[in-house]
Residue, then its C-alpha position, 0 to 999 in steps of 0.5 A: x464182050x461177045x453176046x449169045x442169042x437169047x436162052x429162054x429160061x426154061x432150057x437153061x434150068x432144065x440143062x443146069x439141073x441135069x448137070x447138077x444130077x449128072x454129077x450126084x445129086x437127086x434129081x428134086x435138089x438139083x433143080x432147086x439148086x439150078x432154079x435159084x441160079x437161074x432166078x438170078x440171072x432172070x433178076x439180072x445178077x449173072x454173077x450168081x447165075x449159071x455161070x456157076x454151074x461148073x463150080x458146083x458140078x466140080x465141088x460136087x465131083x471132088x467131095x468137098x459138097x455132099x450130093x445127098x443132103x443129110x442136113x441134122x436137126x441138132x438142136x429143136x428148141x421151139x422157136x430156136x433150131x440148130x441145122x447141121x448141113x453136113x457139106x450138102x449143097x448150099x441151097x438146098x440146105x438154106x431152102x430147108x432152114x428157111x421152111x423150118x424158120x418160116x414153120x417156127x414163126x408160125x408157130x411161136x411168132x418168131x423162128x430163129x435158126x442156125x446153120x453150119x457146115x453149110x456150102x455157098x448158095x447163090x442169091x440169099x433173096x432166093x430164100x428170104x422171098x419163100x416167107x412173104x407168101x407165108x405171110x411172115x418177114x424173113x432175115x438171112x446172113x451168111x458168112x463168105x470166104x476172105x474177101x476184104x481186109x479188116x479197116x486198115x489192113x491189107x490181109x484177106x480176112x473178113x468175107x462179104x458175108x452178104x445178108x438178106x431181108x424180105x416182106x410181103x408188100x400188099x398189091x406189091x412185088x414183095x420189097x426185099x434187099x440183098x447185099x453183101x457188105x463189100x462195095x460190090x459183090x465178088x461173084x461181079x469180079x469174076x463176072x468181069x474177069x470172064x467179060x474180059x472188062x476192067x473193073x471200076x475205082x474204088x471197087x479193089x486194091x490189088x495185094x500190094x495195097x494199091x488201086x486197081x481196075x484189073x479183075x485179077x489183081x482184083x481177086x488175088x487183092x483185097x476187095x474193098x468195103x462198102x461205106x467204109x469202117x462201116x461195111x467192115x463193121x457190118x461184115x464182121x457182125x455177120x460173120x458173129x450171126x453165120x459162124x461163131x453162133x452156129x458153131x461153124x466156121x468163120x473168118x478166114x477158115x471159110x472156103x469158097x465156092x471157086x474151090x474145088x475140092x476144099x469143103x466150105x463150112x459156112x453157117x447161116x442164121x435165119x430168123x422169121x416173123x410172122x406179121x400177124x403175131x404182131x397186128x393183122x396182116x391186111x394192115x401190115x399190106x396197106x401200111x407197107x403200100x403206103x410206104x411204097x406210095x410215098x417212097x415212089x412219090x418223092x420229089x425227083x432228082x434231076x435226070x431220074x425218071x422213076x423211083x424205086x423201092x428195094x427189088x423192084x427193079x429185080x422183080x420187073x427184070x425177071x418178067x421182061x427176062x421171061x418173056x424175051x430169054x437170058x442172054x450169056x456172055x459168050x464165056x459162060x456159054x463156053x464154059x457152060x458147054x466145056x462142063x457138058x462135054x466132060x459130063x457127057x450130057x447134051x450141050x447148052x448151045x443146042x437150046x439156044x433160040 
């Protein structure tokens, strides 16, 4: 894989939010949009990161993604509300779904919302983490286009569907997990695709049932489920939560971001909690330190320097991202600067340090 030089990641927000606007959206929507993008290469997932970029200012650019958000409160039952999307894009969507959810726990101790006719919106942690500053916990599901096959089977059915929780966690970074129920990530697929790198065992069967460790055949097989009958499992009860309870769609009917001109129609569901409804949020912080505390003070196995708690690992690879620049596969610049030129704005490589 060839490396470019360091991006600062000031830049790289600032060019992919003219590329979304370039291609329709207001201009506030469309830095949210590349914010979470480049929050997540800054977390080390380049696989959501701005590599995607294009595949957005092409969805934009056919219809299948609305420019103008016009999301529709189509149920407002106290804590329960209902948001149709209306195929505007994903993040911008599931940002207002979150701060709704967030207001609706505020006020009722809990707040549930559903989503559908949604779009694909990178990071899911990007908007469980808008609740520990608001003192609440947030959980997110969504549904995904088929990525693995039910247990058993070799047929493209069930997506990664990936979910999300987030907490504040006192002098903490707040811990939050975000995974999708496949032993990896679909989007780190086509990351190895477009590195040009060989995948590892044990993460995809190619269409004919068998093993493989080539990208392609990868993304043209069957992505394998974490844990087994288990991940399956989980996914399919995702699916449940994101589609069949929003009254959007689900199983094989949603799209993926990597389709151009077919609109997606997934659906959410998010639910908050507001930590003082349930005791004083001061002592939800200390007794969240003390796990941490005791988690970061278990016995070592050998080898292994340092324990970890869920996103800390990403909290302190976003500082040292921010100090030192993003550094792109020579691909995704390639690809990044491809897209500038057809939208006739000024390339990404002119930023570079």
């Amino acid at each position: 894989m060839t490396e470019t030089p360091p991006i600062p990641s000031e830049p790289l927000l600032a060019f992919a939010a003219a590329a979304l606007a370039k291609a329709g959206m207001p201009a506030d929507d469309a830095r949210l949009a590349a914010d979470s993008l480049v929050q997540a290469d800054l977390w080390g997932h380049q696989s959501h990161g701005v590599m995607r970029v294009p595949w957005y200012v092409a969805r934009l650019r056919s219809g299948a993604v609305s420019p103008a958000c016009a999301t529709e409160l189509v149920v407002d039952a106290g804590a329960v509300g209902v948001i149709d999307g209306h195929d505007g894009m994903g993040q911008v969507v599931a940002a207002r779904a979150a701060l709704d959810a967030i207001a609706r726990a505020k006020a009722h101790g809990v707040g549930a919302v559903a989503v559908r006719n949604a779009n694909h919106f990178g990071t899911a942690m990007y908007f469980t983490l808008m609740a520990p500053p608001q003192g609440c916990i947030l959980f997110l599901s969504t549904n995904a286009s088929p990525a693995m096959a039910p247990w058993g089977g070799r047929e493209k059915l069930v997506g990664t569907n990936p979910w999300s929780w987030a907490a504040p966690a006192g002098r903490h970074a707040p811990m939050v997990l975000d995974i999708a129920n496949t032993g990896v990530a679909r989007g780190k697929i086509h990351l190895a695709r477009q590195q040009g790198v060989a995948i590892p065992d044990g993460w995809a069967i190619n269409s004919e049932g068998e093993p493989t460790n080539d990208p392609t055949e990868a993304l043209a097989g069957v992505i394998q489920p974490m844990a087994g009958h288990k991940g399956y499992a989980i996914a399919v009860i995702m699916d449940v939560l994101s589609g069949v309870l929003s009254g959007g769609a689900f199983g094989p009917d949603i799209v993926g971001p990597d389709r151009p001109d077919r609109k997606s129609g997934v659906g959410h569901l998010l639910i908050a909690l507001d930590i003082a409804a349930f005791q004083p949020l001061a002592a939800f912080n200390a007794r969240m330190e003390s796990l941490i505390d005791g988690l970061k003070g278990a016995k070592r196995a050998k080898g292994v320097e340092e324990i970890f708690y869920p996103g800390e690992i990403e909290a302190r690879t976003a500082a040292r991202h921010r100090a030192e620049g993003l550094v792109l596969p020579a691909d995704t610049l390639a690809d990044l600067d491809a897209m500038a030129d057809e939208l006739g704005i000024a390339r990404l490589s002119r930023v570079q340090a």
